[in-house]
C-alpha positions in Angstrom: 123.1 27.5 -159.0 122.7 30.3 -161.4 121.5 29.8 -164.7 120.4 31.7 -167.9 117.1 30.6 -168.6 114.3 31.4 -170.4 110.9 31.4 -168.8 109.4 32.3 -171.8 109.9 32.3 -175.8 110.8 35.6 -177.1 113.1 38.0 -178.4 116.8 38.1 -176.1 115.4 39.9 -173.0 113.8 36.8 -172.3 116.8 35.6 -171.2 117.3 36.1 -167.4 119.8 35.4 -164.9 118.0 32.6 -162.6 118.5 30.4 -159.3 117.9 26.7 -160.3 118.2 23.5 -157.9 121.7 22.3 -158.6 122.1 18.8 -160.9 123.9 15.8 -160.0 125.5 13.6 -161.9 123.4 10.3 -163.4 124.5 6.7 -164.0 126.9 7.1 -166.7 127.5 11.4 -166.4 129.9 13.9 -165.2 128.8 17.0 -163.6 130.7 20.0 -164.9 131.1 23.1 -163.3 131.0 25.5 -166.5 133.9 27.9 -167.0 132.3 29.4 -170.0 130.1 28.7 -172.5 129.7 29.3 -176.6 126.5 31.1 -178.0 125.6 29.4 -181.4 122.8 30.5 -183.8 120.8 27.4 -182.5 120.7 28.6 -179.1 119.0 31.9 -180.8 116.3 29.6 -182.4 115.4 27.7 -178.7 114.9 31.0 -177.4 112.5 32.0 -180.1 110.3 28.6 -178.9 112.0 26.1 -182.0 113.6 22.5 -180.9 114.9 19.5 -183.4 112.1 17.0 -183.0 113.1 14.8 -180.3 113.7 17.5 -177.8 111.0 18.7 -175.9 110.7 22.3 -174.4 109.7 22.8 -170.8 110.0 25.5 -169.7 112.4 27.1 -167.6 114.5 26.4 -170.7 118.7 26.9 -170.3 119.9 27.3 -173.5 123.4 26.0 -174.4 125.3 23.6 -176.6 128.9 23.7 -176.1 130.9 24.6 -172.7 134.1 24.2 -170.9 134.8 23.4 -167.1 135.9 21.6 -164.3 134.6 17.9 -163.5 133.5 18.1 -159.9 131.0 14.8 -159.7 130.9 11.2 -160.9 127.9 9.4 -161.9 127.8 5.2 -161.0 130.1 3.4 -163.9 132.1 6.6 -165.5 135.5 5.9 -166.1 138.3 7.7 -167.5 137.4 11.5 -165.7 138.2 12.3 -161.8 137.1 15.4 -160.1 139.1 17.9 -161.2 139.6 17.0 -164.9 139.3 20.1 -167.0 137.0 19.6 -170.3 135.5 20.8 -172.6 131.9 19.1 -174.4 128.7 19.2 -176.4 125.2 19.0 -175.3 121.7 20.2 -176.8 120.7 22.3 -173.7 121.8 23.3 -170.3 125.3 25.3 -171.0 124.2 28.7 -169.8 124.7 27.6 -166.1 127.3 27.1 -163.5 126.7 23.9 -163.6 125.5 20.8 -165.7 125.3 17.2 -166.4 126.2 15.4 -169.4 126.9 11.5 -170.7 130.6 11.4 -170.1 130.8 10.5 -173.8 130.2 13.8 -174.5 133.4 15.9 -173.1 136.9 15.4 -173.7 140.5 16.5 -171.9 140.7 20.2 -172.3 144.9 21.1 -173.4 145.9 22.6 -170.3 147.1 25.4 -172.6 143.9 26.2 -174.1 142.0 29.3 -172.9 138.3 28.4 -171.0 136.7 31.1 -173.5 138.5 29.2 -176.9 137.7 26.1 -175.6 134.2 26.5 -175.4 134.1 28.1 -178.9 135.3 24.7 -180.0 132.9 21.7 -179.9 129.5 23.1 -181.9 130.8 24.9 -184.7 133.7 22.4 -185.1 132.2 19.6 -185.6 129.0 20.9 -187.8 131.8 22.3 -189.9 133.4 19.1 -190.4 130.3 16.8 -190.8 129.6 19.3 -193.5 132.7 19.2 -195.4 133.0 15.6 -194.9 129.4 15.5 -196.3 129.9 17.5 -199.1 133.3 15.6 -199.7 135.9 17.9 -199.5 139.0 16.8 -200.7 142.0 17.2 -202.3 142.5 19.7 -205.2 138.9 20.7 -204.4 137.8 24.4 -205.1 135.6 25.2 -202.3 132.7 27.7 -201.3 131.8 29.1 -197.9 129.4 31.5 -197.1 129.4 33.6 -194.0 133.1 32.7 -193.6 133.7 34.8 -191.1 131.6 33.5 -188.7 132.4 30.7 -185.7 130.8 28.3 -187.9 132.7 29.8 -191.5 135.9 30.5 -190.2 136.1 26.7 -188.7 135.3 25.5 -192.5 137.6 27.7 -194.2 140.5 25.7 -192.1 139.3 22.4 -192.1 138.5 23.0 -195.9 142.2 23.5 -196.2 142.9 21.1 -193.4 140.9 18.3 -195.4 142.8 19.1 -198.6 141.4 22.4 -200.3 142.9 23.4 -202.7 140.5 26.9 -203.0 138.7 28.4 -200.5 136.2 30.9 -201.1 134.7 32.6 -198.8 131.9 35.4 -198.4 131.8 38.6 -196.1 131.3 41.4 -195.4 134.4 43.8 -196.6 135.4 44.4 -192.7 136.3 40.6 -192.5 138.3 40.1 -196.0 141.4 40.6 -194.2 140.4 37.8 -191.5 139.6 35.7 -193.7 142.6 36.0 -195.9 144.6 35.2 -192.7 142.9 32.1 -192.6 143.6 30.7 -196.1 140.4 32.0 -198.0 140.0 34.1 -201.1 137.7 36.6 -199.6 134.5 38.0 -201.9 131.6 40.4 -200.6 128.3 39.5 -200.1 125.4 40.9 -202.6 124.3 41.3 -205.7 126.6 40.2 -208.7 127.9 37.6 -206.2 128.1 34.6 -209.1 129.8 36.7 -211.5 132.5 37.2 -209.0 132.9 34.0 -207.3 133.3 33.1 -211.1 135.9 35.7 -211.2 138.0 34.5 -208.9 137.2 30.5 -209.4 137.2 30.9 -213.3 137.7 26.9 -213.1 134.3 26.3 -211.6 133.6 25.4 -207.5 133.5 22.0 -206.6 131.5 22.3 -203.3 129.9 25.1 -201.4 128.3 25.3 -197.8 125.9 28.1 -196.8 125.7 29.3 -193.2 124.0 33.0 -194.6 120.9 32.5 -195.9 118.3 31.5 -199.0 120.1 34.1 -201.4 123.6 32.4 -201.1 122.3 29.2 -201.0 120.6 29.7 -204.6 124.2 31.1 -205.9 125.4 28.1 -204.6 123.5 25.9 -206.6 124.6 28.7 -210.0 128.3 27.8 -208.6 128.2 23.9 -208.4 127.2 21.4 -210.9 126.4 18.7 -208.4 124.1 19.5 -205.8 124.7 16.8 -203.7 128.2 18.5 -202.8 126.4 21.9 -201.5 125.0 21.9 -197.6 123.2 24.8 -195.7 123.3 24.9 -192.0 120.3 27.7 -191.7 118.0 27.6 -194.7 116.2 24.5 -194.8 112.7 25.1 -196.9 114.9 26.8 -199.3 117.1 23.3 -199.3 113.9 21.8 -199.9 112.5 23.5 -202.9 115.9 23.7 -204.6 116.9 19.6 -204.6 119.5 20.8 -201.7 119.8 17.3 -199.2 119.8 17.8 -195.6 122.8 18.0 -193.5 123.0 15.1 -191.9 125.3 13.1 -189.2 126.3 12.3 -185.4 128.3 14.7 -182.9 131.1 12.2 -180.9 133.8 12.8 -178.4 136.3 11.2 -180.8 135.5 13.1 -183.3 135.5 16.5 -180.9 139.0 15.1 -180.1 140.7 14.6 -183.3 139.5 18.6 -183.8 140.9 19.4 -180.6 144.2 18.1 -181.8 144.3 20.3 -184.8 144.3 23.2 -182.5 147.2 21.8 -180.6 149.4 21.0 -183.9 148.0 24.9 -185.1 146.0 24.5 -188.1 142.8 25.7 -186.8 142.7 29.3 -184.9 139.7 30.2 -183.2 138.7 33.7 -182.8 136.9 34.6 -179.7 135.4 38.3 -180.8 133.9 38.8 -177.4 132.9 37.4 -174.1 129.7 38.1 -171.8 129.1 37.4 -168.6 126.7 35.1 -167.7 124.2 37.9 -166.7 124.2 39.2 -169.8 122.9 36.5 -171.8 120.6 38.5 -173.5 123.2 40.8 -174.7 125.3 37.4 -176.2 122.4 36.8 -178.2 121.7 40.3 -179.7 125.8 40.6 -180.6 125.4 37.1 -182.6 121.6 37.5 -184.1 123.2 40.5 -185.6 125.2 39.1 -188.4 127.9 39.4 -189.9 130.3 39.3 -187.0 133.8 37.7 -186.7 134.8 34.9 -184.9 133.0 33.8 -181.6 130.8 34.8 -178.7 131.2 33.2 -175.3 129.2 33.3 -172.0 131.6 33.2 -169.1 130.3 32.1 -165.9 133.0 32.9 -163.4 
């Protein structure tokens, strides 16, 4: 099969195009022949040579942590999938390939109406934004803060926000994405200095929660913004968590929860925005387009 692997750490053009001995499916998997596959920022930090602590490198490496496809094999004991099943699922590597196996716990019924390239936008950033919001306890009436809003991760919090109850949304771009983000509910405000003063402008009650998916800068106005720190999360700045009394973001990815997100797309309360695709060759290109900030929506690998 082909895959997008890394053979070494490094900046994108470590990424190649590579022939790899096909998987088959384990006691308790699926195999999935990948339709496409989503590029998240924490596919950019495996290529650099970074891994949460139980996951161990070896190289070659496929990135990938969210994809859509076709079932085509059973492992011993999986029920509820055939051959043929079209899904869509979560894993911590092996998306950037034609094909891959995964716990069959870990996909769920892709709508038949759902395009490949949407559907693999959906599981990653989906579900870190909700077990954000849920742990920052977003609720009703609440007055809410999201930075980099117009990302795959910010634009799924500025709906669930509002999904979850919201009654403000906030949330900080660049000005080329205020009028995206005012289509999806949020009060949009630009990155930079004097950022406070006008969050404060437009929130002149005070915001309740805030999460940061931009960096150390907006995670200290975060903690200007909200009076409890226990209600602010950052996805991306850690040591700056750390030092500022910030707790970690913590919490499980799970099929049902994938699934109960999934249905908000079917009922229309969550959009996605898929701002380009890449072929699978290409990989490398994916990763510049997303490690450069600031852009809109989505980028997906497609492998057919």
């Amino acid at each position: 099969m082909k895959a997008a692997a890394l053979e070494s750490f490094g900046p994108p053009e470590v990424l190649r195009l590579t022939e790899l001995e096909e998987p088959h499916a384990g006691p308790g998997q699926v195999r999935v022949r990948v339709r496409a596959a989503g590029v998240l920022p924490f596919d950019l930090r495996v290529r650099t040579g970074w891994a949460p602590p139980t996951v161990a490198l070896d190289l070659p490496v496929v990135p990938g942590n969210e994809f859509a496809g076709v079932v085509d094999e059973l492992g011993d004991g999986v029920s509820g999938f055939a051959v043929g099943d079209e899904v869509l699922g979560y894993c911590v590597l092996g998306a950037y390939a034609e094909l891959l196996t995964v716990a069959a716990d870990q996909v769920v019924a892709k709508p038949a109406d759902m395009p490949w390239e949407v559907a693999a936008a959906y599981p990653g950033n989906a579900q870190g934004a909700r077990m954000a919001l849920e742990a920052i306890g977003v609720g009703q009436g609440d007055t809410v803060l999201i930075h980099a809003a117009a990302g795959g991760l910010g634009s799924f919090s500025v709906q669930l926000a509002r999904v979850l109850g919201a009654s403000t949304v906030i949330g900080t771009a660049s000005e080329a994405n205020h009028d995206h983000l005012r289509s999806l509910g949020a009060i949009p405000v630009t990155y930079g200095d004097g950022l406070v003063e006008r969050v404060r402008e437009v929130a002149p009650g005070g915001v309740d929660a805030a999460l940061d998916a931009a960096g150390p800068e907006a995670l200290r106005a975060s903690v200007e913004l909200v009076e409890d720190r226990q209600r602010i999360r950052t996805m991306i700045s850690f040591e700056e968590a750390a030092a500022l009394g910030v707790p970690d973001l913590t919490g499980t990815r799970s099929a049902q929860r994938l699934a109960e997100l999934v249905a908000l797309h079917g009922q229309g309360r969550i959009r996605i925005h898929v701002r380009r695709t890449y072929p699978l060759a290409d990989a490398a290109g994916a990763h510049r387009d997303v490690g450069s900030g600031h852009g809109r929506g989505k980028v997906v690998l497609l492998t057919g």
